[in-house]
Residue frames as a rotation matrix with the C-alpha (Angstrom) as fourth column:
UNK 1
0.569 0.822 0.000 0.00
0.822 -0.569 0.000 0.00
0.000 0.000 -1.000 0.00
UNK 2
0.707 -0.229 -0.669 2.76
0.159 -0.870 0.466 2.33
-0.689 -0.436 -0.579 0.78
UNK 3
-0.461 -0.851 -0.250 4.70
-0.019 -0.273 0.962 2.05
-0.887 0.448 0.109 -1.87
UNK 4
-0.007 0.654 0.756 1.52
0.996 0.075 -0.056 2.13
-0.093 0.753 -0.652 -4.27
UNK 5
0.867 0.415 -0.275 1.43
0.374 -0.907 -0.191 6.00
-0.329 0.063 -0.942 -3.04
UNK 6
-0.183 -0.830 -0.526 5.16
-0.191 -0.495 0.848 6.56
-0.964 0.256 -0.068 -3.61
UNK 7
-0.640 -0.195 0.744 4.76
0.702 0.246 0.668 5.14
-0.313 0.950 -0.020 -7.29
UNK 8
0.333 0.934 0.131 1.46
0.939 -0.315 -0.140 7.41
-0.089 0.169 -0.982 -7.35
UNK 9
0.908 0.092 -0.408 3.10
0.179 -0.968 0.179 10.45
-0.379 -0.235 -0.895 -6.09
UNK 10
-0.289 -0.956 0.050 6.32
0.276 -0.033 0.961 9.93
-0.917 0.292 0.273 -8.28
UNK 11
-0.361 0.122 0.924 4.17
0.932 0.052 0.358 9.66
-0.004 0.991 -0.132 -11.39
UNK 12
0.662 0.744 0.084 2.03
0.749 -0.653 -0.112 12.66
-0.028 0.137 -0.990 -10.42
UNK 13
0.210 -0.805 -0.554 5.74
-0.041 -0.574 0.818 14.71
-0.977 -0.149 -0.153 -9.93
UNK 14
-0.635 -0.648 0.421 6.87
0.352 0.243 0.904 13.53
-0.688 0.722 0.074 -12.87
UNK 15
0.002 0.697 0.718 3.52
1.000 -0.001 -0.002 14.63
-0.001 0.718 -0.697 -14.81
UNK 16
0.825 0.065 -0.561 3.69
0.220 -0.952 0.214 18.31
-0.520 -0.299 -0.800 -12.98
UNK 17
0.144 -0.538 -0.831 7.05
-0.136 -0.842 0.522 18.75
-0.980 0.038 -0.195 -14.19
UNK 18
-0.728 -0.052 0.684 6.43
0.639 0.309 0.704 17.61
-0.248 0.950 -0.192 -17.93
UNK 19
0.231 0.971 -0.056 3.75
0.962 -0.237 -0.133 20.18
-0.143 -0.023 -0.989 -17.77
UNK 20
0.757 0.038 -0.653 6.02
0.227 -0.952 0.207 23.48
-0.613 -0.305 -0.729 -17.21
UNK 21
-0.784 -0.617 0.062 8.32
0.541 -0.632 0.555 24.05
-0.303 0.469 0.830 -20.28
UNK 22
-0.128 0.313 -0.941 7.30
-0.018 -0.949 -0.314 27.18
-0.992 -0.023 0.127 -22.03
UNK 23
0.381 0.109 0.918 5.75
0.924 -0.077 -0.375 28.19
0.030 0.991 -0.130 -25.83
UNK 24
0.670 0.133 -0.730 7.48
-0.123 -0.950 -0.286 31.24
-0.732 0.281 -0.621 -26.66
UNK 25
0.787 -0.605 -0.122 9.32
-0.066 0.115 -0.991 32.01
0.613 0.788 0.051 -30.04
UNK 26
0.436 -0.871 -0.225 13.05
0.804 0.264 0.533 31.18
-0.405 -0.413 0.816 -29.72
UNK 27
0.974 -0.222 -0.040 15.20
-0.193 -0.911 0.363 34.39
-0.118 -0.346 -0.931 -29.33
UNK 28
0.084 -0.965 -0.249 19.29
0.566 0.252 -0.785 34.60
0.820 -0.075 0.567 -29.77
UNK 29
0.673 0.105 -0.732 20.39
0.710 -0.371 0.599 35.54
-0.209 -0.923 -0.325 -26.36
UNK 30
0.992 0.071 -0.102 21.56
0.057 -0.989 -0.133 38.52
-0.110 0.126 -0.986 -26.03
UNK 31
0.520 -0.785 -0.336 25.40
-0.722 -0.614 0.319 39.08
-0.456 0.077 -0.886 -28.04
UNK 32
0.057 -0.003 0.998 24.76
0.286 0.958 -0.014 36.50
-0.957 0.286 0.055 -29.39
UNK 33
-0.364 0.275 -0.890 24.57
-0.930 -0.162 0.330 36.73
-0.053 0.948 0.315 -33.64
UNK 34
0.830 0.519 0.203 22.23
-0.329 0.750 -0.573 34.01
-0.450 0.409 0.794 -35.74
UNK 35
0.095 -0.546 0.832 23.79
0.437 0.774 0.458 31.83
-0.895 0.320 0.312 -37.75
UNK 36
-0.593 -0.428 -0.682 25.33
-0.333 -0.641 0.691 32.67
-0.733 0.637 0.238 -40.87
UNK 37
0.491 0.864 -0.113 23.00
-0.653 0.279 -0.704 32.53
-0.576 0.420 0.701 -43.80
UNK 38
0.292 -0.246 0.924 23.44
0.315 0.937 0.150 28.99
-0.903 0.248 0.351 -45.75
UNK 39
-0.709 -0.705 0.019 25.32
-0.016 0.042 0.999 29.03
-0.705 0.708 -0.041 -49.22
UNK 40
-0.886 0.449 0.112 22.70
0.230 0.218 0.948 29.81
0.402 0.866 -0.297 -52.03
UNK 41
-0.002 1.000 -0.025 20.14
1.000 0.001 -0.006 30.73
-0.005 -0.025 -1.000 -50.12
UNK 42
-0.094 0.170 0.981 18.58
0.198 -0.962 0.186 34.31
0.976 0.212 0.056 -49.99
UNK 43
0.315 0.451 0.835 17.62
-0.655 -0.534 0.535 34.79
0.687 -0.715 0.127 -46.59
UNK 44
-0.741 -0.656 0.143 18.68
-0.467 0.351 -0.812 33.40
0.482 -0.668 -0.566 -43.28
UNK 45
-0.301 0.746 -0.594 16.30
0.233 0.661 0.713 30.33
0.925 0.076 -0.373 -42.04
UNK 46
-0.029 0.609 0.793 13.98
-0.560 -0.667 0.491 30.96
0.828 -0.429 0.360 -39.62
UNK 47
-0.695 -0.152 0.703 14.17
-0.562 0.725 -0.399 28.88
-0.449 -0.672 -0.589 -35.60
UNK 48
-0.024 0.991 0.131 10.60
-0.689 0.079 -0.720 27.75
-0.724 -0.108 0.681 -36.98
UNK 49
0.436 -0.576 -0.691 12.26
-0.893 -0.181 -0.412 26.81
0.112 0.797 -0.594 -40.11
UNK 50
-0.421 -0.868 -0.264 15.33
-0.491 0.463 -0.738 24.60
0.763 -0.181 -0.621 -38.57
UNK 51
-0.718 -0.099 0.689 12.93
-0.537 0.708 -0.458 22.88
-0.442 -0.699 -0.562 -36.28
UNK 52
0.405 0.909 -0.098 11.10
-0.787 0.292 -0.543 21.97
-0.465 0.298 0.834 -38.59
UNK 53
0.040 -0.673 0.739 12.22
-0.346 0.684 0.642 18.14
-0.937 -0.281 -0.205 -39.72
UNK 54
-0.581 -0.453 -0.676 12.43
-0.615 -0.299 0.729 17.16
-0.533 0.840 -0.105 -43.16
UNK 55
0.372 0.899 -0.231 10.68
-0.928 0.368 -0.058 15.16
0.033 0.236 0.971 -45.31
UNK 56
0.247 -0.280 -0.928 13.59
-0.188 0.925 -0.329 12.57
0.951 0.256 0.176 -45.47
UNK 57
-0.978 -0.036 0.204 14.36
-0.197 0.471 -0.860 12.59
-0.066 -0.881 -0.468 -41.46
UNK 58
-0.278 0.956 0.096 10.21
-0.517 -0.064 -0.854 12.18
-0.810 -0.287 0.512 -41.39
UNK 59
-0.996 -0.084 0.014 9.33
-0.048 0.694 0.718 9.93
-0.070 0.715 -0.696 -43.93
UNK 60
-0.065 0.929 0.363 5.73
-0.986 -0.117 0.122 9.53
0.156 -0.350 0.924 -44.94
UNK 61
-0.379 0.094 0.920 4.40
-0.309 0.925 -0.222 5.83
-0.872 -0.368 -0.322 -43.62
UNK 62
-0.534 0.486 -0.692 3.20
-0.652 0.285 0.703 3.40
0.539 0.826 0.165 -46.47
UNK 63
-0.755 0.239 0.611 0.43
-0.448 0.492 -0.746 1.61
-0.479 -0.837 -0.264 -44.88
UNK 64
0.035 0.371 -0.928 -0.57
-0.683 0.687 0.249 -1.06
0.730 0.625 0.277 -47.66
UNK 65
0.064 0.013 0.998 -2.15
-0.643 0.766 0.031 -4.01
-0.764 -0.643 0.058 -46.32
UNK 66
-0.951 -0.309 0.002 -1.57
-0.261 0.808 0.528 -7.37
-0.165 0.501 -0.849 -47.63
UNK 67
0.009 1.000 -0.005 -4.85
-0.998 0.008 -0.070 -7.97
-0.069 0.006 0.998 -48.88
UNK 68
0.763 0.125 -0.634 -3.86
-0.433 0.827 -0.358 -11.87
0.480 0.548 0.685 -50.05
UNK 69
0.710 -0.637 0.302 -1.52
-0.420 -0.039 0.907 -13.99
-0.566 -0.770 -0.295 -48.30
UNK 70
0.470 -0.436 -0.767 1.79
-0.630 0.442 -0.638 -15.13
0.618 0.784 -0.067 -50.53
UNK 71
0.903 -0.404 -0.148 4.05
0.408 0.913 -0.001 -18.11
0.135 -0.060 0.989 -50.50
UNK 72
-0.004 -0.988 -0.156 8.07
-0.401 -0.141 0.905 -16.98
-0.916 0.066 -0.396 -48.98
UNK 73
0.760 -0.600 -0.250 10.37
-0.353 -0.057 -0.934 -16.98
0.546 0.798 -0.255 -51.98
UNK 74
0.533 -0.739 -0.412 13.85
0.835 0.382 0.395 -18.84
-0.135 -0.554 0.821 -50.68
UNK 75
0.951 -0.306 -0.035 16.38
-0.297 -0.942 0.158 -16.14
-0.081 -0.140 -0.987 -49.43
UNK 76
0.604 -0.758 -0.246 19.66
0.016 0.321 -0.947 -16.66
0.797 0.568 0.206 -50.99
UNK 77
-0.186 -0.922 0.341 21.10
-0.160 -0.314 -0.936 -15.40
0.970 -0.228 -0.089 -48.15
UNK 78
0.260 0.268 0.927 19.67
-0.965 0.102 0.242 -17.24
-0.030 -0.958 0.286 -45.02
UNK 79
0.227 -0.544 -0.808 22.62
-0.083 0.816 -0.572 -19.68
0.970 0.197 0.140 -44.75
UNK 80
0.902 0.188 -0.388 23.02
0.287 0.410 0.866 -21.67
0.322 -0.892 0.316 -41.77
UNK 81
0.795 -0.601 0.082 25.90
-0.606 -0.791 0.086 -20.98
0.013 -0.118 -0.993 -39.54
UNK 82
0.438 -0.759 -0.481 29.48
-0.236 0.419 -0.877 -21.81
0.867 0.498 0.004 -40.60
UNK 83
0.940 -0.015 -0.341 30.92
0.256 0.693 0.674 -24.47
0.226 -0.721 0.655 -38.37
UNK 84
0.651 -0.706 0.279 34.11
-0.549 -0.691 -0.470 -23.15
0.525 0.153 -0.837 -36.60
UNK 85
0.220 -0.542 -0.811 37.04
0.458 0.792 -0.405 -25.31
0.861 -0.282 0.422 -35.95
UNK 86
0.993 0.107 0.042 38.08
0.013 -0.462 0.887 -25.11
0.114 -0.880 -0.461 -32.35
């Protein structure tokens, strides 16, 4: 019982402080400078921009179903393992 409330009152800590980061735009701290704009571009990307992930780190999902089940094909390359001399 008493260690049902510690697990209780860890999770409920642990929810409070996943609750308190902040939404505000991202700022260079002061004396800071931005990054240098990129080679070829016109303008200097935006924070909004650069967190924003690509399409190849972010793939899109392909979420064909098998509508039919098929027969394995042999895999050339699922060869048992090679007996090593001792």
């Amino acid at each position: 019982m008493k260690t049902l409330r510690i697990l209780a009152g860890l999770g409920l800590a642990a929810l409070t402080l996943a609750g308190c980061g902040g939404r505000q735009p991202l700022k260079p701290v002061e004396g800071q400078k931005l990054p240098a704009v990129p080679v070829g571009a016109a303008t200097a990307p935006t924070s909004t921009l650069l967190l924003t992930p690509s399409i190849q780190a972010r793939p899109e999902r392909n979420v064909e179903l098998l509508t039919q089940s098929r027969e394995r094909t042999d895999d050339e390359f699922d060869l048992p393992p090679e007996a090593r001399p001792n």
